[in-house]
C-alpha positions as CSV (number, residue, x, y, z in Angstrom):
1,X,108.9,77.9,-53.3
2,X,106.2,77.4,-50.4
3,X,104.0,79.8,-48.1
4,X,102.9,79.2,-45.2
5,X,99.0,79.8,-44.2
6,X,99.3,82.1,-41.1
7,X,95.6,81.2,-40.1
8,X,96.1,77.1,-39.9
9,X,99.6,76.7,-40.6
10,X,99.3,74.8,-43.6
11,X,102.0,74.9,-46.1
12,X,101.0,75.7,-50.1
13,X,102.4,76.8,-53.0
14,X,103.2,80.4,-53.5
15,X,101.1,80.5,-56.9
16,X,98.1,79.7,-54.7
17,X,96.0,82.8,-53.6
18,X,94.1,80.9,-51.1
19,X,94.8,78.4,-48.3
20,X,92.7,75.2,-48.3
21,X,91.4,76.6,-45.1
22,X,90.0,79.7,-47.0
23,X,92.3,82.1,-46.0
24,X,93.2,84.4,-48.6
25,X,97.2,84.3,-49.1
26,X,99.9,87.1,-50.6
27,X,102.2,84.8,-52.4
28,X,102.6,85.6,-56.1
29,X,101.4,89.1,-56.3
30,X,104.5,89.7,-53.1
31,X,107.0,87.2,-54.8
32,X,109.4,89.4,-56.5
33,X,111.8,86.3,-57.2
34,X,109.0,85.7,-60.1
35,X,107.6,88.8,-61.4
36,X,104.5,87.1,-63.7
37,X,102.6,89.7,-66.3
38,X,99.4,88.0,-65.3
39,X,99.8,89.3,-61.9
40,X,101.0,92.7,-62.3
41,X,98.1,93.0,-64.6
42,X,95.9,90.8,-65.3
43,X,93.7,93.0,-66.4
44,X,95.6,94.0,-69.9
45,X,97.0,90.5,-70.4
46,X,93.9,88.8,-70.7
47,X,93.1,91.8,-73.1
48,X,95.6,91.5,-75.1
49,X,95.6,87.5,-75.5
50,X,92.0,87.4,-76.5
51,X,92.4,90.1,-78.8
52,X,95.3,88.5,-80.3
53,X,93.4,85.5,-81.2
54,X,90.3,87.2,-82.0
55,X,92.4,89.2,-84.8
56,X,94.3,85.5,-85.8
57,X,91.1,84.3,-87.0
58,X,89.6,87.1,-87.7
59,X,92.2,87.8,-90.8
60,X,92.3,83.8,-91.2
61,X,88.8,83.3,-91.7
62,X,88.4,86.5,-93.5
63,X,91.2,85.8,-96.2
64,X,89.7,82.2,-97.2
65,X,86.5,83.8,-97.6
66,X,87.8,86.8,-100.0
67,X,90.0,84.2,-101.4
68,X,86.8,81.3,-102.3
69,X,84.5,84.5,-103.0
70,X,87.5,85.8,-105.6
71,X,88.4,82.6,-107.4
72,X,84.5,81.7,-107.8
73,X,83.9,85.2,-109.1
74,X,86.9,84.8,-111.8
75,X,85.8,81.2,-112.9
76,X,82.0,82.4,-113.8
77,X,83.8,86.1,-115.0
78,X,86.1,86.2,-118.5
79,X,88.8,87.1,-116.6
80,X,90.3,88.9,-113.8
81,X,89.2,92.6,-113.1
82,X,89.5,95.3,-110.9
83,X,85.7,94.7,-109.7
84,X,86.3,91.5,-108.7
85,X,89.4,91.6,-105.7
86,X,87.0,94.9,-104.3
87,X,84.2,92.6,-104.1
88,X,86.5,89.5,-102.4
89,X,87.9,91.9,-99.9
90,X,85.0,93.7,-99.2
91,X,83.3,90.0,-98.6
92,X,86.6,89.1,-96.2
93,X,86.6,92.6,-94.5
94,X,82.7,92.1,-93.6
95,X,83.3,88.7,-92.4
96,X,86.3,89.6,-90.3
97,X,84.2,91.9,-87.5
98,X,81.9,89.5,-86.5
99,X,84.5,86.6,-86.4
100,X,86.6,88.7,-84.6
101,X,84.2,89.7,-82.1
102,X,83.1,86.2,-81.6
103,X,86.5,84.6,-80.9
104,X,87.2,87.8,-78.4
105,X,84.3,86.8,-76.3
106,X,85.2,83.2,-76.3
107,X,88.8,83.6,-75.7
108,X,88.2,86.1,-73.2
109,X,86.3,83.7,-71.2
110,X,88.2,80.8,-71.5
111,X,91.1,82.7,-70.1
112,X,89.0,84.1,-67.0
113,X,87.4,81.0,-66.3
114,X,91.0,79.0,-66.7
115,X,92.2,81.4,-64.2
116,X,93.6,79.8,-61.1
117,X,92.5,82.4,-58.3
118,X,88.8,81.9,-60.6
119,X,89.2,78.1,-60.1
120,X,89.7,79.0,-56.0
121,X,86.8,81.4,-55.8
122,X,84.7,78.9,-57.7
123,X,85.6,76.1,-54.7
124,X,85.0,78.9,-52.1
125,X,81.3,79.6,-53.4
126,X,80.0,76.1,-53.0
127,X,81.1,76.4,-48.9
128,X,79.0,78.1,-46.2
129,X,81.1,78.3,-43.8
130,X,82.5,81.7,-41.9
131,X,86.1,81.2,-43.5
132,X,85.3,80.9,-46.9
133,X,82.9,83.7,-46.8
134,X,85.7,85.9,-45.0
135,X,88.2,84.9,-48.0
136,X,85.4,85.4,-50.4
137,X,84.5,89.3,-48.7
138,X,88.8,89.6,-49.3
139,X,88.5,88.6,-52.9
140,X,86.0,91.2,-53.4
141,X,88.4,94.1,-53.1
142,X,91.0,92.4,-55.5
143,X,92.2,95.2,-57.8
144,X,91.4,92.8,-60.7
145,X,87.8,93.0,-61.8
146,X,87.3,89.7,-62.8
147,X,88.3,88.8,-59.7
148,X,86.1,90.3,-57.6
149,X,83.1,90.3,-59.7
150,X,83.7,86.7,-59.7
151,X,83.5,86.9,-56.1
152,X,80.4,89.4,-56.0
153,X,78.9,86.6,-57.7
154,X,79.4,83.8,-55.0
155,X,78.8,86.3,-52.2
156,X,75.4,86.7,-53.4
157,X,74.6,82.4,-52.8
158,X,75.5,83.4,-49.3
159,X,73.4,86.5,-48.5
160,X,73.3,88.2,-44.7
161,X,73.8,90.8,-42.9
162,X,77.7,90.8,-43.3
163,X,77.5,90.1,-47.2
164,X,74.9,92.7,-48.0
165,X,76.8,94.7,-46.7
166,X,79.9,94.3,-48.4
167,X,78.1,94.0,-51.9
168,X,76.2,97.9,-51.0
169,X,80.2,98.9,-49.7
170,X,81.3,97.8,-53.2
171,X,78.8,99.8,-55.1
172,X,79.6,102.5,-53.2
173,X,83.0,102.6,-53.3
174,X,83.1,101.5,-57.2
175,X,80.6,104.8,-57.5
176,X,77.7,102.4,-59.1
177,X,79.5,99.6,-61.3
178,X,77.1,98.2,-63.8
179,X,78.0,95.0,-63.1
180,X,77.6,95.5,-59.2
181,X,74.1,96.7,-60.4
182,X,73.0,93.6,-62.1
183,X,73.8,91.8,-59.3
184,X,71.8,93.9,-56.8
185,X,68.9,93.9,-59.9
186,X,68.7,90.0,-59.1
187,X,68.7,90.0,-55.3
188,X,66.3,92.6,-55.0
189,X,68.7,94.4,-52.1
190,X,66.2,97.3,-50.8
191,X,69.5,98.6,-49.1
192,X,70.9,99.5,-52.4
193,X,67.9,102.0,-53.1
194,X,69.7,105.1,-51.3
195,X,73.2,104.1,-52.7
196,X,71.6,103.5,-56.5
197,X,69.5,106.6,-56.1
198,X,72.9,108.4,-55.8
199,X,74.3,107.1,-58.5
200,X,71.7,108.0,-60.9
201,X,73.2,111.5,-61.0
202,X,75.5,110.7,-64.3
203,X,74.5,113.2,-66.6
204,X,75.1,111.5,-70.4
205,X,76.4,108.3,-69.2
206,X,72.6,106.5,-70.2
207,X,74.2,103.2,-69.5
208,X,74.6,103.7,-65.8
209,X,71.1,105.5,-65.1
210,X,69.5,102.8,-66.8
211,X,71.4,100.1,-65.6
212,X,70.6,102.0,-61.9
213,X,66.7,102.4,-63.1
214,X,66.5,98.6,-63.9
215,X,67.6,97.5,-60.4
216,X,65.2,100.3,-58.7
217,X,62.4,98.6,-60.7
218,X,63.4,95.5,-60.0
219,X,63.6,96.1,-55.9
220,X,60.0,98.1,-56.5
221,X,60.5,100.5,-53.4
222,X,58.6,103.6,-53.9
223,X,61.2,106.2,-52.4
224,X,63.0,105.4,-56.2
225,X,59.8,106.9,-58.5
226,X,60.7,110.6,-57.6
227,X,64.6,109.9,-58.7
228,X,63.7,107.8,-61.7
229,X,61.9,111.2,-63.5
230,X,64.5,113.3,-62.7
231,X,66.9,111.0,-63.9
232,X,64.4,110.4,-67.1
233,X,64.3,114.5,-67.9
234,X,64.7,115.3,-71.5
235,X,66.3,112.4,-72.4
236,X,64.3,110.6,-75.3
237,X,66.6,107.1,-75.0
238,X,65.8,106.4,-71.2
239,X,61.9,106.9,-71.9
240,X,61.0,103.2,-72.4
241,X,63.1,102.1,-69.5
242,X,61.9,104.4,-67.2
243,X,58.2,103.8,-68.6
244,X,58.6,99.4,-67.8
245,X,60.6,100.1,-64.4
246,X,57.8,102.5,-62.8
247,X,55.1,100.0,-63.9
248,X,57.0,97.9,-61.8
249,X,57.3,99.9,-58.9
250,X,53.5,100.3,-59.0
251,X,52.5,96.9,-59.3
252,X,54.5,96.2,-56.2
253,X,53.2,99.0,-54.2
254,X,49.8,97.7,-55.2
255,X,49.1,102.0,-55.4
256,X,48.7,104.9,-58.4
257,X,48.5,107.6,-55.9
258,X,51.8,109.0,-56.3
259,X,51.4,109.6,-60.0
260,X,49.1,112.1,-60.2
261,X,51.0,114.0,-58.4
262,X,53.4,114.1,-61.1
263,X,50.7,115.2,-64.0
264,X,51.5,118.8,-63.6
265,X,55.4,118.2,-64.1
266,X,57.0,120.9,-66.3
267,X,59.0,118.3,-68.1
268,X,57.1,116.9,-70.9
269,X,58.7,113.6,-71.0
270,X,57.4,112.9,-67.2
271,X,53.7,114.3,-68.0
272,X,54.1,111.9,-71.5
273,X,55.4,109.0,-69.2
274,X,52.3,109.5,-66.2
275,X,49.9,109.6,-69.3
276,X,50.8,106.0,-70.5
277,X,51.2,104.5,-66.9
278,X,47.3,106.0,-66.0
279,X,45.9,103.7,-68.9
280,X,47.9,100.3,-67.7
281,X,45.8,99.9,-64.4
282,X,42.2,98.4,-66.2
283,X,43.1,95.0,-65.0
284,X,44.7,96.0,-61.6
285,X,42.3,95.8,-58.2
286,X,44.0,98.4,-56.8
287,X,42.7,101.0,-59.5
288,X,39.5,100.0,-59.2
289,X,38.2,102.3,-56.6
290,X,40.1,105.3,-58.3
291,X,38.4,103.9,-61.9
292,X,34.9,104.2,-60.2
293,X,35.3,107.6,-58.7
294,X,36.6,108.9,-62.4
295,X,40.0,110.2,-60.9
296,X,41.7,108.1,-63.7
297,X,40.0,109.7,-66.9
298,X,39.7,112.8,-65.4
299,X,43.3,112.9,-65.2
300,X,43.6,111.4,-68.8
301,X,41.5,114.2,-70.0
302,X,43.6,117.1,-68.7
303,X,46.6,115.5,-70.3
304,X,44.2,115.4,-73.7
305,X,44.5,119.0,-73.4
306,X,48.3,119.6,-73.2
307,X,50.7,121.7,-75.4
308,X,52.6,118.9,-76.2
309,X,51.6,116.8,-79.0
310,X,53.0,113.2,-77.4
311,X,51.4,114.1,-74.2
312,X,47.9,114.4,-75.7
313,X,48.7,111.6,-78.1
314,X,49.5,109.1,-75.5
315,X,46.3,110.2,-73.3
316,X,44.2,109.5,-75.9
317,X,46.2,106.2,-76.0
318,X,45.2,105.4,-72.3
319,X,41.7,106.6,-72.9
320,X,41.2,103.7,-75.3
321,X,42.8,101.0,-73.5
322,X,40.0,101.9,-70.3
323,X,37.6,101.7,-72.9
324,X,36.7,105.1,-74.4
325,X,37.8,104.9,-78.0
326,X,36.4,108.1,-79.0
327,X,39.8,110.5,-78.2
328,X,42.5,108.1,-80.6
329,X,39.8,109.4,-83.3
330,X,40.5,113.1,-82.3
331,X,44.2,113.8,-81.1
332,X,46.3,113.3,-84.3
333,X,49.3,115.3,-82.8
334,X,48.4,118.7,-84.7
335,X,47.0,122.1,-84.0
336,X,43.4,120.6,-84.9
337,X,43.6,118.7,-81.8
338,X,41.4,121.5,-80.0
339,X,38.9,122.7,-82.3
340,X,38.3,118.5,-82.7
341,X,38.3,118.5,-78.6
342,X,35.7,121.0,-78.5
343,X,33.2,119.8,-80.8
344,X,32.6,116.9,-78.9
345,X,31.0,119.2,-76.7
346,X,31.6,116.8,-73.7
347,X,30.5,117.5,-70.6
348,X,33.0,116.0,-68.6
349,X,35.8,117.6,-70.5
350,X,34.2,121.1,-70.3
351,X,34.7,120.1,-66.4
352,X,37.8,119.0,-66.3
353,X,38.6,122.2,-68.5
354,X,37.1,124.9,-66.6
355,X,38.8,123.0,-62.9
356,X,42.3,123.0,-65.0
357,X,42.2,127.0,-66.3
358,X,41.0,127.6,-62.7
359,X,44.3,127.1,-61.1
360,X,46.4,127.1,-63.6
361,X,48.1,129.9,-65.3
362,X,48.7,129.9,-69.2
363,X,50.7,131.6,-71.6
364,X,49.1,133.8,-74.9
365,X,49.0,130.5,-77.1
366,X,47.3,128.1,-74.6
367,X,44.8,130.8,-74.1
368,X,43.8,130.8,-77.4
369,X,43.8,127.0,-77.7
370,X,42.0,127.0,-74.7
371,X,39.7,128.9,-76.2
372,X,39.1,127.0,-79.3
373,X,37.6,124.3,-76.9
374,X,35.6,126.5,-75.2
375,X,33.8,128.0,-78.2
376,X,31.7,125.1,-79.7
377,X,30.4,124.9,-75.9
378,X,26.4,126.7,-75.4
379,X,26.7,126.7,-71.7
380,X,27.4,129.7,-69.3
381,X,30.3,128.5,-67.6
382,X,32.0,127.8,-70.9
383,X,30.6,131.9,-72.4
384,X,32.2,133.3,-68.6
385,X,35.3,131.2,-68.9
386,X,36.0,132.4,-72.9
387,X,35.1,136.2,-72.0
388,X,37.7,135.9,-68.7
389,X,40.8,134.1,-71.3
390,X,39.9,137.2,-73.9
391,X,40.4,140.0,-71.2
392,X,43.3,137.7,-70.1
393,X,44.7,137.6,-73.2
394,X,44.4,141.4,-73.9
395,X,46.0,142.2,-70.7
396,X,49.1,139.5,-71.6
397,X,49.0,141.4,-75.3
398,X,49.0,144.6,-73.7
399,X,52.1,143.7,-71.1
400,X,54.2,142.0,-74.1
401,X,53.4,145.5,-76.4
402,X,54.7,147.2,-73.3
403,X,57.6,145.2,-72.7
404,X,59.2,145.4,-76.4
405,X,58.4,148.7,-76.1
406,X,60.5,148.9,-73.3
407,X,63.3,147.3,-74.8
408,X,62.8,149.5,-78.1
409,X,63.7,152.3,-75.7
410,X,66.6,150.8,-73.9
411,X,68.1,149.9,-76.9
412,X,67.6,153.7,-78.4
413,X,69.1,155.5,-75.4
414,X,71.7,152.7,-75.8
415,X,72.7,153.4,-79.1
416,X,72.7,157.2,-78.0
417,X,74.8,156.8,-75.6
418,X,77.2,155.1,-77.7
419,X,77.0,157.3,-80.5
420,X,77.7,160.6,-78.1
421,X,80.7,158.7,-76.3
422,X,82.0,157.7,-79.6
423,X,81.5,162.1,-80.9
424,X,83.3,162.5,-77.3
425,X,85.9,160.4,-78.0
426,X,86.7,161.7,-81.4
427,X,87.0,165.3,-80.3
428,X,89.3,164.8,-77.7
429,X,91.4,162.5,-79.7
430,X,91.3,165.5,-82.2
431,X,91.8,167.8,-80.0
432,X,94.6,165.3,-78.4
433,X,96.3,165.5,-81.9
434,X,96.0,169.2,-82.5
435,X,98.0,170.2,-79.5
436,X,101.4,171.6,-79.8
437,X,105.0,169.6,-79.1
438,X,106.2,171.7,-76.4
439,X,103.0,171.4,-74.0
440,X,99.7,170.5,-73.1
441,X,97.5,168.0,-71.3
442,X,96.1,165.3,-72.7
443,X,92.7,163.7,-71.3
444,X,91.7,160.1,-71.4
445,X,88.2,160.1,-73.0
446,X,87.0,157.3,-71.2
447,X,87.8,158.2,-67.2
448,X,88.9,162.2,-68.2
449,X,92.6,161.7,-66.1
450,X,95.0,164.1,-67.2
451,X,98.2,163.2,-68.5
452,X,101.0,166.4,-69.1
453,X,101.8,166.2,-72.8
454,X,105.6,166.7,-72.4
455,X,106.1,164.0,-70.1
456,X,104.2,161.5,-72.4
457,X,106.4,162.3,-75.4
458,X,109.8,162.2,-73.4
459,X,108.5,158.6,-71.9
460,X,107.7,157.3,-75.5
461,X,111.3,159.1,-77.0
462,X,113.0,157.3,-74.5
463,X,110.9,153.3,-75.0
464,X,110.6,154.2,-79.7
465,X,113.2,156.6,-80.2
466,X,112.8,155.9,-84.0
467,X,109.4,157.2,-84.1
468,X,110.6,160.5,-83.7
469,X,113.0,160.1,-86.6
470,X,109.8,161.5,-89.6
471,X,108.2,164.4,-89.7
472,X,105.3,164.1,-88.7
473,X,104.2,160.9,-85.8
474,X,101.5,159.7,-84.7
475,X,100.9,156.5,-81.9
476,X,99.1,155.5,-78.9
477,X,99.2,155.0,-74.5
478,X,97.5,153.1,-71.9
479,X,96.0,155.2,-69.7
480,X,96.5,154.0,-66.2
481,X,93.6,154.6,-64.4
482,X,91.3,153.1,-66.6
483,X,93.7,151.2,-69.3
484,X,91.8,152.9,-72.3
485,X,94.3,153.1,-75.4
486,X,94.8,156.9,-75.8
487,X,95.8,158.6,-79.0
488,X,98.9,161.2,-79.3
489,X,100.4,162.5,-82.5
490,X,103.3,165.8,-83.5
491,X,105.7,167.0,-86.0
């Protein structure tokens, strides 16, 4: 069978996907005469033939080798035991992964790149013109990945206004495909930095905010160093990654202004991160000017006195690498930290201390680090500043004793509360129980509606019967108002 190219008028084949023209052509995926599995999907059947052959010589390869491994084993053994076959299949069963993973790949590959609507795309990419960029822009909406990644790839040889476009429309609509991403990594698209910035919102998929995070280092615009530590937050495994990728974005920008900014951040990951960046700019002409005027270490020696341990640690990191060695010898990562800090008795620390509690406010146990610091100081700033944190941290002592005391109440009158509604509830259940057969009102203990006691019993003969059958009964009703389970007894 034959199609014709509705563009040129050519005739082809109906297995062919495009015309030699470029035009893209519906011919098997339409052809119903010959339904084809590759076609309906592709996807699976290349799947499953690569992993076919992948287990094939997996369990080939991995058989001869617990086979050899066995019958060496038995010639140097004086004969045959148990411990020997574990160890041969143990042997073939550790060789068998990596063989099978191997021939997947390989297989895999072969089958994509064997692919005749591959083979097309492949001819399309080395053209320039309009029409085979037009057939390339329809490949890229293919339902089959490889496919259109295929043609991702040679739309990026041919980049203007009309591809970039396409390639950001892709991301988009694919909701940021990692493979999409690498792409966009290598061309350095700054139109991607809105549509990556959006896709960083993934919350425990790491592979997708760092694949996003490489690419927005890669581009270097500075709109992405804001998104990159929210993305980083308290996750421990994107650390490095964001740490390499914001270097980036500072080296392009030929600027450090931004980051210290961010050295107050409450996540400690992010003051941790702004810490190491602040000592990678000794060889950088743009931190010169901030060197000289002491912005840098001054920053450096605020983050030396933070609660967290890897925050101080990687200050004092910094510190060294701009060439003042003396705080790796001091911050080990423990409480000592600030008694150690304070018996340097540094000026410029005592500065950067009493500017920091100044507008800052701090909790009962960095008041008393704090203060730990201060005390090895003689001068009257640092006297003023520790008699200031003392009354501070009286008045913070004095709030928390009034606060559990507070709570001590609440929970007493709680409990008393409880303990009289309960005594309530007993004596009009008792009282519910004591009341005679013929009459009466019964009240709920809980909203106090009155129920006639006559009309109760007659509505419970009539739903148990058989309850009335002993001598003496006891159950219990739903009150309406309030649905509170009421008890009711008689003879």
């Amino acid at each position: 069978m034959t199609i014709t190219c509705p563009k040129c008028g050519k005739t082809n084949e109906d297995t062919a996907y495009f015309c030699s023209c470029g035009h893209p052509l519906k011919s098997r995926q339409n052809n119903t005469a010959k339904p084809d599995q590759k076609d309906i999907d592709k996807d699976k059947y290349v799947r499953e033939q690569a992993s076919n052959s992948a287990v094939m010589a997996g369990l080939i390869i991995g058989l001869l080798v617990a086979f050899g491994l066995g019958a060496f084993l038995f010639s140097i053994a004086e004969g045959f035991n148990i411990f020997i076959l574990l160890v041969a299949l143990l042997a073939g069963a550790i060789i068998y992964l990596p063989v099978f993973f191997i021939v997947l790949f390989f297989t895999q590959k072969s089958i994509i790149q064997s692919d005749p609507q591959i083979q097309e795309i492949k001819m399309l990419e080395k053209r320039n013109d309009k029409d085979a960029i037009e057939s390339l822009i329809g490949a890229l909406h293919d339902k089959n990945e490889y496919v259109w990644y295929r043609a991702l790839k040679a739309l990026s040889l041919h980049l203007n206004d009309t591809t970039i476009k396409e390639i950001i429309d892709k991301l988009v609509h694919t909701q940021g495909n990692w493979r999409i991403v690498n792409v966009i990594e290598k061309l350095k698209l700054k139109e991607a930095v809105q549509p990556l910035i959006k896709f960083m919102d993934y919350p425990g998929k790491n592979t997708i905010i760092a694949s996003n995070i490489c690419a927005l280092g890669e581009i270097g615009d500075i709109a992405a160093f804001q998104p990159v530590l929210k993305a980083l937050g308290e996750n421990e495994s994107l650390y490095q990654c964001a740490s390499n990728n914001i270097k980036k974005i500072v080296t392009k920008n030929q600027t450090n202004d931004f980051l210290f900014d961010a050295r107050t951040d409450k996540n400690h990951l992010n003051r941790r991160l702004i810490a190491e960046l602040l000592g990678d700019f000794k060889d950088q002409k743009a931190a010169q000017n901030q060197l000289v005027d002491n912005q840098v270490p001054d920053t450096l020696m605020e983050l030396l006195l933070d609660k967290h341990n890897d925050v101080r640690k990687e200050a004092a990191k910094s510190l060294r690498k701009l060439g003042d060695t003396r705080w790796i010898k001091i911050i080990k990562g423990d409480y000592g930290d600030f008694k150690r800090l304070g018996a340097t008795k540094d000026k410029n620390l005592l500065k950067v201390l009493l500017a920091k509690l100044a507008i800052k406010p701090f909790d009962n146990v960095n008041i008393e680090r704090m203060i730990e610091v201060l005390e090895p100081y003689s001068e009257k700033e640092a006297k003023d500043e520790i008699i200031r944190l003392e009354k501070e941290l009286d008045r913070l002592e004095k709030q928390e004793t009034e606060r559990l005391k507070c709570l001590e109440e609440a929970e007493r009158k709680k409990h008393e509360e409880e303990a009289e509604r309960a005594k309530h509830e007993k004596e009009v259940a008792s009282k519910n129980r004591q009341m005679s057969h013929s009459g009466g009102t019964i009240a709920c203990p809980n909203c106090q509606t009155r129920y006639n006691r006559e009309v109760v019993i007659d509505l419970l003969r009539q739903q148990s019967p058989e309850m009335f059958y002993f001598g003496e009964w006891s159950t219990t009703f739903y009150c309406k108002n309030c649905r509170y389970q009421i008890p009711i007894s008689g003879k």
